[in-house]
C-alpha positions in Angstrom: -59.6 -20.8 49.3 -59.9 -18.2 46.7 -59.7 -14.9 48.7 -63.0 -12.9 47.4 -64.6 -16.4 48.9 -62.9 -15.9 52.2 -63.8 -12.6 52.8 -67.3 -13.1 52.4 -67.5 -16.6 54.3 -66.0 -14.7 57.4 -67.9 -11.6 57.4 -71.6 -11.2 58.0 -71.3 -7.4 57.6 -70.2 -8.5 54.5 -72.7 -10.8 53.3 -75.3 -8.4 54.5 -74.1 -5.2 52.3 -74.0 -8.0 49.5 -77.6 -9.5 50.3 -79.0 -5.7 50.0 -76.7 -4.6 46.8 -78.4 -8.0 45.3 -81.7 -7.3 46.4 -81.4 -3.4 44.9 -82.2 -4.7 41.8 -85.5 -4.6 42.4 -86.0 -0.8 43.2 -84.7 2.6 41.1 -83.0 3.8 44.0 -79.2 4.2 43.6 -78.9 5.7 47.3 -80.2 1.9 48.4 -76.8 0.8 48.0 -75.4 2.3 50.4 -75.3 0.0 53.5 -74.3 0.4 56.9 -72.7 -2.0 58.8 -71.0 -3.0 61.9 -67.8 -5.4 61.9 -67.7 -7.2 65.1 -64.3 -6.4 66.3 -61.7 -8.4 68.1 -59.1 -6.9 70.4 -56.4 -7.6 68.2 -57.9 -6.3 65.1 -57.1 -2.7 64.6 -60.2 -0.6 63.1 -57.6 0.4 59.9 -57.0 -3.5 59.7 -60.9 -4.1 59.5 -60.8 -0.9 56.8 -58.6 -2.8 54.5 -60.6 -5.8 54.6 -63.4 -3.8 53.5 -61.2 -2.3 50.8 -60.5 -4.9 49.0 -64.5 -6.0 49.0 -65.5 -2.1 48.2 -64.9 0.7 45.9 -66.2 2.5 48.5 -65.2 2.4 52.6 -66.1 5.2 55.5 -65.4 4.3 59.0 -68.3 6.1 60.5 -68.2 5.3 64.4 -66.8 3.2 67.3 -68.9 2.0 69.8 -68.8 -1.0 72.7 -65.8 -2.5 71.1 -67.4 -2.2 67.5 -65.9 -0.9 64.5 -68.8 0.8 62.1 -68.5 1.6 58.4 -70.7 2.2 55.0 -69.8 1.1 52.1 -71.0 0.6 48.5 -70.1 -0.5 45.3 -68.9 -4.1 45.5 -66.4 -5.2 42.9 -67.0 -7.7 40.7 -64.9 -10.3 42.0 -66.9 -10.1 44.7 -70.1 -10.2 43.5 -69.2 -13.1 41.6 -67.9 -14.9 44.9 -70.7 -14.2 46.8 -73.2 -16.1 44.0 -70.4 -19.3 45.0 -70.9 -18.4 48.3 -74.5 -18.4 48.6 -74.8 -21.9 46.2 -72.0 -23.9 48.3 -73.6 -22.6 51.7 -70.8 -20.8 52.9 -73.3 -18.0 53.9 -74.5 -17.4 57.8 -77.6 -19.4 57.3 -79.8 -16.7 58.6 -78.7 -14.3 56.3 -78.8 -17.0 53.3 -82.5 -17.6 55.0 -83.8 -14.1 54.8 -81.9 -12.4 52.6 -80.8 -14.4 50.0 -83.7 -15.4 47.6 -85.6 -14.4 44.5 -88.3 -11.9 44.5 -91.9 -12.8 45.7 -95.2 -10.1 45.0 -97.7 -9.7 47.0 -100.6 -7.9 46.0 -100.3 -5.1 48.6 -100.2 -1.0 48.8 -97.3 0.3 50.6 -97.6 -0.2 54.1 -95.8 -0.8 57.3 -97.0 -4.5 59.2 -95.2 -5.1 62.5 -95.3 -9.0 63.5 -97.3 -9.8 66.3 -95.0 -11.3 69.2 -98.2 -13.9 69.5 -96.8 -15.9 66.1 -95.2 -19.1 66.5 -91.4 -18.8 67.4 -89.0 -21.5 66.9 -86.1 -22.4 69.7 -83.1 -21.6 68.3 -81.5 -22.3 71.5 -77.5 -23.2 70.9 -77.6 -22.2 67.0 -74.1 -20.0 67.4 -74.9 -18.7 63.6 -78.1 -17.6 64.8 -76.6 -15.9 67.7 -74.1 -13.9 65.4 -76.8 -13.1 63.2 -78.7 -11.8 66.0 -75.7 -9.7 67.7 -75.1 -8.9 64.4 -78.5 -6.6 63.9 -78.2 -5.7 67.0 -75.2 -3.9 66.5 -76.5 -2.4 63.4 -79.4 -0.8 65.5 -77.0 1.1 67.2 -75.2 2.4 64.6 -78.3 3.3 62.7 -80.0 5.7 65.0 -82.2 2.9 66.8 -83.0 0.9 63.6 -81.4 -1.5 61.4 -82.7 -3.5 58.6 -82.7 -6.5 56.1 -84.2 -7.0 52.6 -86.3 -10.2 52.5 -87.9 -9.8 48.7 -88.3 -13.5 48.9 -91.0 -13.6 51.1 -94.5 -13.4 50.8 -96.3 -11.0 53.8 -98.7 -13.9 54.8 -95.1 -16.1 54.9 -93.6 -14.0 56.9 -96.6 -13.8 59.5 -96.7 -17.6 59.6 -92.8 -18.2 59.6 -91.2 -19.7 63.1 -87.7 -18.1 62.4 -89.1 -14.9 61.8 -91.4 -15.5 65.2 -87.7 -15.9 66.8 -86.9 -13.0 65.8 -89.7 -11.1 67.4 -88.6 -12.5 70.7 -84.8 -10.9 70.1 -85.9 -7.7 69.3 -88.4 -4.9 70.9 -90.1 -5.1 67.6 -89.9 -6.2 64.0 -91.7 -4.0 61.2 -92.3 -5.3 57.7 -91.7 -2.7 55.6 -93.7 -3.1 52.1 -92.3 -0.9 49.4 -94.8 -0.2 45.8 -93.1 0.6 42.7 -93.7 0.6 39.1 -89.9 -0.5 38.2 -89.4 -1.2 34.8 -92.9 -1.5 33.5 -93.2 -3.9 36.3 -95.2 -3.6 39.6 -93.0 -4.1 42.9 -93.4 -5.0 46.5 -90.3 -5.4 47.7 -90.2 -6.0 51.6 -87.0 -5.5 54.6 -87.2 -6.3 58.0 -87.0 -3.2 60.0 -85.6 -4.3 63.5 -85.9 -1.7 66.4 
């Protein structure tokens, strides 16, 4: 297995920070690139291990905490051998579904002013009962809240906010998490008008 290719399909932290560089596109902030992340660790992984890792996906790597057994960095600017392996990635699903799901998809407008929308917990929630990808996504954001001051989040530019009302997966998430905002973005960008949307997870 080509190596860029295994350190994406091992690495959800990974994938993530790739899913939002993609999705940054479609707004003109360069700051958005920046993404912080939790690696879940293992006992015999040492956090400097886990920072080489990183390094070879990342121009840039900060090991920013440790908490509950979890290593936490940010990083931005993917290289390009990466980039390129995570478009192989995402076509030969090699992806955590969930993130593929969510994250990885074109962009969808919706005809809406910048707002914030949180999903009712009433919406229709699949049983995703015994899916392990589903349960590292899950620990996954979790993690992220607590290295993120409470709050972690996930572009989802693909999406439609009627969609995402209606959607059982994103009902299941409602039922993981004390409450799921979506977070609608307005900008001219490029002579174009954009309403990008994330997931805000609290």
């Amino acid at each position: 297995m080509n190596r860029a290719v295994q350190l994406i399909s091992e690495n959800i932290g990974i994938q993530h920070a790739l899913a939002e560089y993609k999705n940054s596109q479609y707004i003109p902030a360069p700051d958005y690139l920046v993404v912080s992340f939790p690696v879940l660790s293992d006992e015999k992984v040492s956090a400097e291990a886990y920072q080489e890792t990183l390094e070879e996906a990342f121009e840039n790597v900060e090991k920013i905490d440790t908490y509950d057994n979890r290593y936490f960095y940010r990083v931005s600017v993917p290289k390009e051998d990466i980039l390129e392996a995570f478009e192989k990635c995402a076509d030969n699903e090699m992806l955590n579904k969930w993130i593929n799901y969510f994250a990885v998809r074109g962009l969808k407008g919706d005809a809406n002013e910048r707002d914030r929308i949180k999903l009712s917990a009433k919406q229709e929630a699949a049983d995703m009962t015994g899916d392990e990808e589903w349960a590292e996504f899950v620990s996954y954001m979790k993690a992220g809240i607590m290295a993120n001051a409470g709050r972690f989040g996930l572009s989802v530019p693909g999406f439609t906010i009627e969609e995402l009302r209606n959607d059982r997966y994103a009902g299941a998430l409602v039922r993981e998490f004390e409450s799921v905002t979506i977070i609608v973005f307005d900008y001219e960008w490029k002579d174009v008008e954009v309403f990008y949307k994330s997931l805000e997870f609290k």
